[in-house]
C-alpha positions as CSV (number, residue, x, y, z in Angstrom):
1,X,-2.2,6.0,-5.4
2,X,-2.5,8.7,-2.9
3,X,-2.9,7.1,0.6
4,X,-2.4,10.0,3.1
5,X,0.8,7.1,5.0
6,X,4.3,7.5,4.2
7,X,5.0,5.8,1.3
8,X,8.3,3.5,0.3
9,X,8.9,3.1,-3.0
10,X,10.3,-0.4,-4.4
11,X,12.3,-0.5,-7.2
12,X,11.9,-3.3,-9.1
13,X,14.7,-4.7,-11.0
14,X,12.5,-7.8,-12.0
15,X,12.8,-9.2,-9.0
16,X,11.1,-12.3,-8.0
17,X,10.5,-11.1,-4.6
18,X,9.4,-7.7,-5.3
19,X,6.1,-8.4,-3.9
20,X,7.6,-10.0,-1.5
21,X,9.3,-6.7,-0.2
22,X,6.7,-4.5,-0.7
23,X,4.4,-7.1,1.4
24,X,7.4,-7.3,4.4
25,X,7.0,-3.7,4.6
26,X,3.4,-3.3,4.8
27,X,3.8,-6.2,7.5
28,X,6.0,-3.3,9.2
29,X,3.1,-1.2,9.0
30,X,4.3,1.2,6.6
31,X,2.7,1.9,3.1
32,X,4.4,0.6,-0.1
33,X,4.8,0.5,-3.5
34,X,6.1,-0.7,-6.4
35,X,7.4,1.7,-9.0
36,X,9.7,0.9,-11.8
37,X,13.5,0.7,-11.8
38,X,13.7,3.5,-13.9
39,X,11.9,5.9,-12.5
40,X,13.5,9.5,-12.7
41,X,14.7,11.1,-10.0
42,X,12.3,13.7,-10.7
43,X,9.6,11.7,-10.7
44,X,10.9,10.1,-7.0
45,X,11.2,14.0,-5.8
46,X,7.9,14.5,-6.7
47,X,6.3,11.5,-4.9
48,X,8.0,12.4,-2.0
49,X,8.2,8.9,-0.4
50,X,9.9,7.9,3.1
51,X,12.3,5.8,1.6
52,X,13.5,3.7,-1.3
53,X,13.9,-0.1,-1.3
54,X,15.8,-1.2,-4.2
55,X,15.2,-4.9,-4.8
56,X,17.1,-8.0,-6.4
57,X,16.8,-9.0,-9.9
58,X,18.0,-11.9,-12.3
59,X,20.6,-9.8,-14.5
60,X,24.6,-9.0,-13.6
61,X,24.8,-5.2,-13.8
62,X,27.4,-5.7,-16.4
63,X,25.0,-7.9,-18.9
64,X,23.6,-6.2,-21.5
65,X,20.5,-4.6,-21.7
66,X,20.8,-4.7,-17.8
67,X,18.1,-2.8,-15.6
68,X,20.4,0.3,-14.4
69,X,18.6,3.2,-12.0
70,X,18.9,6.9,-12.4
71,X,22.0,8.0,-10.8
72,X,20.6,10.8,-9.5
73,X,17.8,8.8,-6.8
74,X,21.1,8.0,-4.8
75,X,21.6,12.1,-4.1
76,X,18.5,13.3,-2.9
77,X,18.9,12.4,0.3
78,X,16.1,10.1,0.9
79,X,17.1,7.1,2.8
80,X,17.5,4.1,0.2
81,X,17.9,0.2,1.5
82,X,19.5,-2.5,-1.6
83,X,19.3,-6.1,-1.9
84,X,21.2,-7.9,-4.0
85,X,21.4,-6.8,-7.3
86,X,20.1,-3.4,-5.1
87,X,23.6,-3.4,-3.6
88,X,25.6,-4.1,-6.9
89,X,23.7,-1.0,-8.9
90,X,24.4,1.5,-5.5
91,X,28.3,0.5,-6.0
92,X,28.3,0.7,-9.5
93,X,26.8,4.2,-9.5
94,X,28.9,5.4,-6.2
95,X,32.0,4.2,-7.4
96,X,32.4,0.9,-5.7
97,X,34.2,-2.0,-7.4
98,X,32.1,-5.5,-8.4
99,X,34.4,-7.6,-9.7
100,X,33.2,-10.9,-12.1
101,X,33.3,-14.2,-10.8
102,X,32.7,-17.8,-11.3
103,X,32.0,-18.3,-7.4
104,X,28.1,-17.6,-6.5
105,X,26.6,-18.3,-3.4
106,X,22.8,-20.0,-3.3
107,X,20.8,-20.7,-0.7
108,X,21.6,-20.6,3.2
109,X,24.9,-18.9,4.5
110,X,26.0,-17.7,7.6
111,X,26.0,-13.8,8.6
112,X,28.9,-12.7,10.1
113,X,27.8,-8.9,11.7
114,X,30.8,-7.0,12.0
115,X,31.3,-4.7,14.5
116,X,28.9,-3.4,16.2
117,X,26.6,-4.0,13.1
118,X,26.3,-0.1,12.2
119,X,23.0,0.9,11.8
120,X,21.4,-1.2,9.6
121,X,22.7,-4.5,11.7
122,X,22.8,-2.9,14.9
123,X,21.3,-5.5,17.8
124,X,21.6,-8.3,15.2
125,X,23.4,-12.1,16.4
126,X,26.9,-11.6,15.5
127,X,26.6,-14.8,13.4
128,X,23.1,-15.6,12.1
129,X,21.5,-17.5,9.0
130,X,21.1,-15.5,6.0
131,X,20.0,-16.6,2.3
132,X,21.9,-15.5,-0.8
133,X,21.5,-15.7,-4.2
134,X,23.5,-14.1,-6.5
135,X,27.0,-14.9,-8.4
136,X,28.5,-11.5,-8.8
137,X,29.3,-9.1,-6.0
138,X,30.3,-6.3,-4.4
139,X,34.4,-6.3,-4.0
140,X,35.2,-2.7,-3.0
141,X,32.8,-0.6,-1.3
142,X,31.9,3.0,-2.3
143,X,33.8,6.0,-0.9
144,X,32.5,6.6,2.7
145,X,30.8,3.0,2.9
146,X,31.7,1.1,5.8
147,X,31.3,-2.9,5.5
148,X,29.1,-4.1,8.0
149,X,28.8,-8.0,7.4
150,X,30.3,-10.8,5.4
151,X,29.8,-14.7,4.8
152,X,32.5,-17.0,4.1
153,X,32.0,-16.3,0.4
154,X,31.1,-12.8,0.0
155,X,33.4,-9.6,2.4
156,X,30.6,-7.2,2.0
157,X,27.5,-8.8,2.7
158,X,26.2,-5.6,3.9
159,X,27.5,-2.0,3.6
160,X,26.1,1.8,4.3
161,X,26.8,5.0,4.3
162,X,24.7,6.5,7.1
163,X,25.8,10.6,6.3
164,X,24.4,9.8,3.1
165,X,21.4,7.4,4.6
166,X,22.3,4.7,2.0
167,X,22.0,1.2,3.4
168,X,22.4,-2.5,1.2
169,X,22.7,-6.0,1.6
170,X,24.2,-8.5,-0.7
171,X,21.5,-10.8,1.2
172,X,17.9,-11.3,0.9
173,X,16.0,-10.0,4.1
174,X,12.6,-9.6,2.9
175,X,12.7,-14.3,2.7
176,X,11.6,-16.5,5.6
177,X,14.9,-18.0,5.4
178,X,16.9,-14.9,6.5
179,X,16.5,-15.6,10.1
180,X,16.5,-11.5,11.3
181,X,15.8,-10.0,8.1
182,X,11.8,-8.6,8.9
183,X,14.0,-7.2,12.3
184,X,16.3,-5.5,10.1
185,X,13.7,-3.7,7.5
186,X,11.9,-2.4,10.7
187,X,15.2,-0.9,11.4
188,X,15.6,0.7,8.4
189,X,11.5,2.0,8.3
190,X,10.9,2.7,11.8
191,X,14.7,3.4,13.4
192,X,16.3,4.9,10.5
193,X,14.0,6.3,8.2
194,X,11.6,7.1,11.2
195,X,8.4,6.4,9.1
196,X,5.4,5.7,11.8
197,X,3.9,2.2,11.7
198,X,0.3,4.0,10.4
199,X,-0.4,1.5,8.0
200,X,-3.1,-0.4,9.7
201,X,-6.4,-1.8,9.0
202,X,-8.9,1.2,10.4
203,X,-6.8,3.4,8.4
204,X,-6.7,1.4,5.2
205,X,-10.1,1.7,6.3
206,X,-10.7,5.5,7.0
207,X,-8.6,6.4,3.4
208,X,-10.8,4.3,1.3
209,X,-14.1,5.4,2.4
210,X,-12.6,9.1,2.3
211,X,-11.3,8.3,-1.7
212,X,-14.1,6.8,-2.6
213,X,-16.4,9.6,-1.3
214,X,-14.2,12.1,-3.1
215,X,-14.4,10.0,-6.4
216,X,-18.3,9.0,-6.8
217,X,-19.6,12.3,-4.8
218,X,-23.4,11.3,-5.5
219,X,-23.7,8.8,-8.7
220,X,-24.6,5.4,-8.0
221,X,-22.4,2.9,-7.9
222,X,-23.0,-0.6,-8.9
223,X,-21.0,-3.6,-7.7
224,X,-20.7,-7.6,-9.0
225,X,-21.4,-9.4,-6.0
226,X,-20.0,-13.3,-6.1
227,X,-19.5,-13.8,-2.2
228,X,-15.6,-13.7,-2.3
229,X,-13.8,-12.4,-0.8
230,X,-12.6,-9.6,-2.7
231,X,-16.1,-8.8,-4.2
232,X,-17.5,-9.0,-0.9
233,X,-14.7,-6.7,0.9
234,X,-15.9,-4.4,-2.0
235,X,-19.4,-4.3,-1.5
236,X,-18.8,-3.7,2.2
237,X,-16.5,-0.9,1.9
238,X,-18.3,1.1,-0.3
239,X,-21.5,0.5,1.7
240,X,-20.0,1.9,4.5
241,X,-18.3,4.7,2.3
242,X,-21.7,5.5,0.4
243,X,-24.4,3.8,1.9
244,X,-27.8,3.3,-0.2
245,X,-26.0,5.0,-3.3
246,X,-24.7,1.4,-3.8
247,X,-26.5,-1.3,-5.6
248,X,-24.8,-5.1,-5.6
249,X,-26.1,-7.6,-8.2
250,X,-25.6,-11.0,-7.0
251,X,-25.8,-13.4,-10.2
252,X,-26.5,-16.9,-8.3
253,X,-25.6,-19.1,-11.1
254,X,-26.3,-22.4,-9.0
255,X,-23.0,-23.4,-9.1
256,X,-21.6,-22.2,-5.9
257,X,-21.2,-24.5,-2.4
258,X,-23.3,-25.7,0.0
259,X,-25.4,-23.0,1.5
260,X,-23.1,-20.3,-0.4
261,X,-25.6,-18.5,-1.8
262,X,-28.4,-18.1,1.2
263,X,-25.2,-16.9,3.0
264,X,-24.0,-13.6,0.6
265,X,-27.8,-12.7,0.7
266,X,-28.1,-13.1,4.6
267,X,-24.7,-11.5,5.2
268,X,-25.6,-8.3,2.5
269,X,-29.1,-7.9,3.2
270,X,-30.2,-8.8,6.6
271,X,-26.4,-7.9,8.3
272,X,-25.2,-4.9,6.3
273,X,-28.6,-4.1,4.9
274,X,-27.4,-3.4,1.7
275,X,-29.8,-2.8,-1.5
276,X,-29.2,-6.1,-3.3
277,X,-30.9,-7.7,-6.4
278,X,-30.5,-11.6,-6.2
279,X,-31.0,-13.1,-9.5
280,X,-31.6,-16.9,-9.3
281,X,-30.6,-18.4,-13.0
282,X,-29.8,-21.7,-11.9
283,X,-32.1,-23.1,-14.7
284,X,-30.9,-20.6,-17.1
285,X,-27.1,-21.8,-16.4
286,X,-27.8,-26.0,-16.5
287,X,-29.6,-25.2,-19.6
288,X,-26.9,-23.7,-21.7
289,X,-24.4,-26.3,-19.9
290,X,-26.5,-29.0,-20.8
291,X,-24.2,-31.4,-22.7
292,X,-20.7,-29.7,-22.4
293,X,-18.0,-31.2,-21.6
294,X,-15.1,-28.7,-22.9
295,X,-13.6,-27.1,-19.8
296,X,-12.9,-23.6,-21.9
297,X,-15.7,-23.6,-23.2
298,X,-17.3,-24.4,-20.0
299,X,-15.7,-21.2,-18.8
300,X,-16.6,-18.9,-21.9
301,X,-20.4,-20.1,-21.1
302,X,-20.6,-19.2,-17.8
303,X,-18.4,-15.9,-17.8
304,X,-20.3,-14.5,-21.1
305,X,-23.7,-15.5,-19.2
306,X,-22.4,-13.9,-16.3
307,X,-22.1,-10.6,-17.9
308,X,-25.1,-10.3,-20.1
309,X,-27.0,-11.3,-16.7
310,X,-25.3,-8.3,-15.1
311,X,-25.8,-6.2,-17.7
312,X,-29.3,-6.6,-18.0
313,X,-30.2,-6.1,-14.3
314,X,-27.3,-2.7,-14.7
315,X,-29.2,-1.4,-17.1
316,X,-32.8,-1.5,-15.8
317,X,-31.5,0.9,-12.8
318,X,-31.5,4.1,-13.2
319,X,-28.6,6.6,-12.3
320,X,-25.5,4.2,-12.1
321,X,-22.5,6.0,-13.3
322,X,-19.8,3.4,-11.6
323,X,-19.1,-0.3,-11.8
324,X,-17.2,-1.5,-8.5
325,X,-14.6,-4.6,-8.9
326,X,-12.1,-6.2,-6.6
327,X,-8.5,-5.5,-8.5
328,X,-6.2,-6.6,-6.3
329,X,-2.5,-4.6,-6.1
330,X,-1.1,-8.5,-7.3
331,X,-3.5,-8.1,-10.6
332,X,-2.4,-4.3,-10.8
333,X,1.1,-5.2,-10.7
334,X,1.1,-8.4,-13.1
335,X,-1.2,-6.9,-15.9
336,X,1.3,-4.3,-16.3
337,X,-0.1,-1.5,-14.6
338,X,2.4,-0.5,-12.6
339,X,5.3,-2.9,-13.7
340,X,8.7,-1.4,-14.5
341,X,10.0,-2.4,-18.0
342,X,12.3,-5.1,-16.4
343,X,9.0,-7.1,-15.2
344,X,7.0,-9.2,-17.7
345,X,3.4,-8.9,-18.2
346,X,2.1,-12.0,-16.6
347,X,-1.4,-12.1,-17.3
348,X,-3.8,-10.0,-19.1
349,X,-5.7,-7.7,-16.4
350,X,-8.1,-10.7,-14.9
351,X,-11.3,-8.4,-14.5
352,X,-11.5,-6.3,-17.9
353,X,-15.3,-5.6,-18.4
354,X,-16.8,-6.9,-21.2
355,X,-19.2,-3.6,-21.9
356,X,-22.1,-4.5,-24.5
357,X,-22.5,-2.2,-27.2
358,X,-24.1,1.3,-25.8
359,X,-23.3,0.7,-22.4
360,X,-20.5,2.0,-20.3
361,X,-20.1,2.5,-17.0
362,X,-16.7,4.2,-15.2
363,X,-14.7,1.7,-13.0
364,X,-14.2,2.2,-9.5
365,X,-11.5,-0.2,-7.9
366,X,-11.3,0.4,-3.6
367,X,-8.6,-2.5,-3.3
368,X,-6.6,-2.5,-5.8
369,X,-3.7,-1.0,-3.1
370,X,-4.0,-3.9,-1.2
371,X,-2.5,-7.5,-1.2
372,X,-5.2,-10.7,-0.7
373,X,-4.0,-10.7,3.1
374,X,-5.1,-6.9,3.7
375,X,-8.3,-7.9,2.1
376,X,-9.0,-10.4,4.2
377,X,-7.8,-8.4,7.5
378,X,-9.9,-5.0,6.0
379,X,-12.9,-7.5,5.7
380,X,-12.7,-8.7,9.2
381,X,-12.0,-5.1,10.4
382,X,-15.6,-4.3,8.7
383,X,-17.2,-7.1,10.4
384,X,-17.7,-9.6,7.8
385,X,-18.0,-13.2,8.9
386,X,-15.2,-15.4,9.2
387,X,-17.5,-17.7,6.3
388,X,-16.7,-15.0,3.9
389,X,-13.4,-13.6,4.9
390,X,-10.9,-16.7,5.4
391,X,-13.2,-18.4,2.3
392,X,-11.9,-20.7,0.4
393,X,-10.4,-20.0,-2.8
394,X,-13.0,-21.0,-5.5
395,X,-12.9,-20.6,-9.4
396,X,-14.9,-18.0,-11.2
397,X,-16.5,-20.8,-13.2
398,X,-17.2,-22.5,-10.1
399,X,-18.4,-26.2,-9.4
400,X,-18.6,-26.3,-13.4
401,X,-14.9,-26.8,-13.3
402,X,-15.1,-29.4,-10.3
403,X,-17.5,-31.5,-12.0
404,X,-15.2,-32.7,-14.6
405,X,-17.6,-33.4,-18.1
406,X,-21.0,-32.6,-18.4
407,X,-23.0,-30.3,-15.8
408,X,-25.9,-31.9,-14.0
409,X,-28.2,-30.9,-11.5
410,X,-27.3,-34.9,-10.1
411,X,-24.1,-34.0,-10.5
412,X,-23.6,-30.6,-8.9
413,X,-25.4,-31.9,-5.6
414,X,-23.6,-34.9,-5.2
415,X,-20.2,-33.0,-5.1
416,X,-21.8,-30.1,-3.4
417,X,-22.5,-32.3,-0.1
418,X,-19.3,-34.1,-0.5
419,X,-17.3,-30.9,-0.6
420,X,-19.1,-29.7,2.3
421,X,-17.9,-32.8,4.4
422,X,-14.0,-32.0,3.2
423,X,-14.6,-28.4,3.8
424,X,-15.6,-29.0,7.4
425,X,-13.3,-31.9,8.9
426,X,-10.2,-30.1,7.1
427,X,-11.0,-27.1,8.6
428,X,-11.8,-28.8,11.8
429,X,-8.6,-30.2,11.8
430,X,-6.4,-27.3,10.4
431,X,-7.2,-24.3,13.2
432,X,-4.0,-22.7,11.9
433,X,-4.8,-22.1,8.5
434,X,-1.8,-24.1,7.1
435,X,-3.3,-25.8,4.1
436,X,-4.0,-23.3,1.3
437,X,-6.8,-24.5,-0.5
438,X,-9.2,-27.9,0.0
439,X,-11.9,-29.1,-2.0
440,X,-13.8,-32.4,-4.0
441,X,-13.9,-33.0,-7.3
442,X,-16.5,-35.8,-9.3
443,X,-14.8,-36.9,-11.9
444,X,-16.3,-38.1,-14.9
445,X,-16.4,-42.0,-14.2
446,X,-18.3,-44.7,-12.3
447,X,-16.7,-47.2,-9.7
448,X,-18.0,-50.7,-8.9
449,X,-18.4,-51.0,-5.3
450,X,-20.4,-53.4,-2.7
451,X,-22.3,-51.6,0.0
452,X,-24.8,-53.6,1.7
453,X,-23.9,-57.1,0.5
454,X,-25.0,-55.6,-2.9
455,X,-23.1,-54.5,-6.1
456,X,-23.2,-50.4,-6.8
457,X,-21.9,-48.9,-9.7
458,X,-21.9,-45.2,-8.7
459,X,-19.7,-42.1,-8.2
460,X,-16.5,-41.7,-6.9
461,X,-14.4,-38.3,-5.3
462,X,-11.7,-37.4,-4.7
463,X,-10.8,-34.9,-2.4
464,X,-7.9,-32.1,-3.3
465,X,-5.9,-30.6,-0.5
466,X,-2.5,-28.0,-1.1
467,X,0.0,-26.0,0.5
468,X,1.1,-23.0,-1.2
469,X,2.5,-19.5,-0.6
470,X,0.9,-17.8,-3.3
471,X,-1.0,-20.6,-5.3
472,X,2.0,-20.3,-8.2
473,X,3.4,-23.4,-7.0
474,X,2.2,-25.6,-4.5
475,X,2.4,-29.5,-2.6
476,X,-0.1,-31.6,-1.7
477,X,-1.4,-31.5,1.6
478,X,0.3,-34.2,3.8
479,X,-3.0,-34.9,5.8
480,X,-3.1,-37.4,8.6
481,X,-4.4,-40.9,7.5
482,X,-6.7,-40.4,10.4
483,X,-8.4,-37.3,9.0
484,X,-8.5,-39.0,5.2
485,X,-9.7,-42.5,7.1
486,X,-13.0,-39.9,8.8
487,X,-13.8,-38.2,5.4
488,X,-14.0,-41.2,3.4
489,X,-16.4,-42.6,5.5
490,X,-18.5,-40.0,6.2
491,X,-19.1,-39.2,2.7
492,X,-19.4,-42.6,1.3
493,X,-21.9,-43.0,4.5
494,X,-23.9,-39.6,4.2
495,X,-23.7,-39.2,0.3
496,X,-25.8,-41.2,-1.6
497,X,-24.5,-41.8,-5.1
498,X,-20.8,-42.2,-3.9
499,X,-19.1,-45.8,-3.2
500,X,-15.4,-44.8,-3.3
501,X,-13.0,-41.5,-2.1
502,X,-9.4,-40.9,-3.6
503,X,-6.5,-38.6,-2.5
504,X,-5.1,-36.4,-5.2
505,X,-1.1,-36.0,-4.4
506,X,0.3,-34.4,-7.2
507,X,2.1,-31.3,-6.8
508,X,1.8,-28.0,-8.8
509,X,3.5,-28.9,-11.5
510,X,3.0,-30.9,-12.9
511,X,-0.1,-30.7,-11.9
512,X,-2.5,-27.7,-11.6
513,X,-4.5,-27.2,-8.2
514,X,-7.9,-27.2,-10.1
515,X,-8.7,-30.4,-11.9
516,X,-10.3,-28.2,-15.1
């Protein structure tokens, strides 16, 4: 992906944090990516990045079948930075010693900066928290390294080579836990390797509407509009890239949120003026649920639907060469697209277009560089509204998969004014943005209750809040009794059809965050 920035290149030796690293040095304001581990150094000489980050990874360099880099990477003179395993594959290739051991150090330790720190370490505490995770390590440096820090379990916690620019830690900097470590990767970006902190939102900005130009000239370009983020950050980029070229098709299946849909054709027609074809199929949608109760099939329904809706308004306009989706670097990366051999394939890529026969159209991806937190901060830098850019996550399928059994139109508004009443006192209540997602779900049950010295037998929620990182794991949301005491009220009062509201706290696992 050319980007006109200064690229660092990540090295991924199946790293669980090699995301992670690629996303601390974006947050320095410098362009990254991930490559894989074996990339030649050919190949890194013709990419002609800033610098090289090589990261941690789950094998011992000695293991069979271990990930091992090209050699020749460390002598072309472009500054390279290792963690962990990063560390143990520069000695092993530099002649450094890395003997085995029974001994490893997990989780917290304390940084002993040695010296005056060299240049990697320079201005760091003399003793600090670091985290480690690794059993073997480095014992004997390479020629020319100097050691730099140790812990009380590992001498050479960090170790470089400045006349060569080659710079490691047997630490994790790029984790929360390491209490200097985003201090010392801006040292090795902006002090050492001198790389300009350019990568910012106007000129994420100015280099997508300049590629995209370049790349659809004067086709039309068609997008799927769901009012995501993503889809929505889409739609606005390439409006401002291309302008009335663009079409967006806005499938309103009648399973979205309270006042979603009137809000995605406000914000796209009457605020960005955007040509826009709204196709209500509400009826069409609670017709084929009708009855199903199956939460894959529920799925299957609505995405094939989805599709052959799009489809048919795609085809009756004339001219449209490209179809627009929001790939995310994250999907890239975990479909395999850019994942080095020592990476699995997590998923299968999560927007592959389902063509119909005799119709094709060429894919045009604007994000697919960028993590979800550059998505959001592009959309805001475009002018979206806060409604669409800090939007909660929501499933593809939509309420379908909140309304657990069969889809009703009874159904759908209950836990559509519900929701809306979690949505707002949570967010109400969480300014900061520290709960990741927050929703209601109507399960598939009645509840005896008494309201009004009578007898009901109606409807009960329950209300779903998590914190997570990256929704692959996550806790519930430890929300003040206050806050669930308000909510319960207010929808039991203000929501007729429901006489009773429970708290979901399961975790993630066992658990998922989605009830279907």
């Amino acid at each position: 992906m050319q980007t006109g920035q200064p690229t660092v290149l990540v090295l991924d030796f199946g790293a669980q944090y090699a995301q992670l690293i690629a996303r601390r040095v974006r947050e320095a304001r410098v362009y990254s990516e991930i490559v894989p581990f074996d990339i030649s150094a050919e190949e890194v000489r013709r990419r002609d990045p800033a610098a090289l980050i090589l990261s941690g990874g789950p094998a011992s360099v000695y293991a069979d079948g271990a990930p091992h880099m090209d050699p020749a990477v460390l002598t072309l003179g472009i500054p390279v930075l290792g963690f962990c395993y990063g560390i143990q594959e520069m000695a092993l290739h530099l002649g450094g010693d890395i003997p085995r051991t029974d001994i490893g150090e997990y989780g917290y330790a304390e940084l002993e900066v040695l010296g005056d720190g060299g240049e990697l370490l320079s201005g760091i505490p003399e003793r600090s928290q670091c985290w480690m995770s690794h059993r073997d390590s480095v014992g004997t440096p390479p020629p020319g390294f100097s050691v730099t820090a140790r812990t009380a379990t590992t001498a050479i916690a960090a170790m470089e080579d400045g006349s060569r620019r080659l710079y490691a830690t047997q630490f994790h900097p790029e984790v929360a836990h390491t209490e200097h470590g985003q201090e010392i990767i801006k040292r090795f970006l902006h002090d050492i390797v001198g790389a300009a902190p350019t990568w910012t939102m106007v000129n994420i900005i100015e280099d997508t509407v300049e590629r995209v130009r370049e790349q659809v000239g004067e086709d039309r370009v068609i997008c799927a509009l769901s009012g995501g983020v993503d889809s929505s950050v889409v739609a606005a980029l390439l409006h401002r890239a291309i302008g009335d070229q663009l079409t967006c098709v806005f499938v309103d299946h009648g399973l979205l949120r309270l006042d979603e849909a009137e809000e995605v054709v406000r914000v796209f027609r009457d605020q960005f003026h955007v040509d826009l074809v709204h196709v209500q199929a509400e009826e069409r949608y609670l017709s084929l649920l009708a009855g199903v109760t199956d939460p894959e099939l529920k799925r299957r329904i609505i995405g094939e639907e989805f599709w052959r809706i799009f489809f048919e308004e795609a085809t009756a306009l004339e001219g449209v060469k490209w179809l627009a989706q929001g790939t995310l670097y994250p999907d890239v990366i975990e479909s395999g697209g850019r994942a080095g051999k020592a990476t699995a394939k997590i998923k299968s890529h999560h927007n592959l277009i389902p063509f119909p026969d005799g119709v094709h159209f060429d894919l045009i991806e604007p994000l697919s560089n960028l993590f979800k937190d550059e998505v959001r901060a592009v959309g805001a830098e475009l002018g979206l509204p806060d409604e669409i850019v800090h939007r909660q996550p929501f499933p593809g399928p939509g309420l379908a998969v909140r309304v657990i059994g069969d889809i009703t139109r009874e159904k759908l508004d209950l836990l559509r004014k519900a929701d809306a009443i979690v949505r707002e006192e949570i967010a109400e209540w969480d300014r900061d943005r520290q709960v990741w997602q927050y929703f209601a779900v109507l399960p598939d049950i009645r509840s005896v209750g008494v309201m009004g010295d009578e007898r009901t037998y109606a409807h009960p929620i329950i209300i779903r809040a998590v914190a997570s990182a990256d929704a692959m794991t996550a806790d519930w949301a430890r929300l003040p009794h206050e806050l669930l005491a308000k909510m319960s009220n207010r929808i039991i009062n203000e929501v007729d059809g429901i006489n009773r509201v429970a708290y979901d706290i399961t975790s993630k696992p066992p658990g998922t965050i989605e009830w279907e």
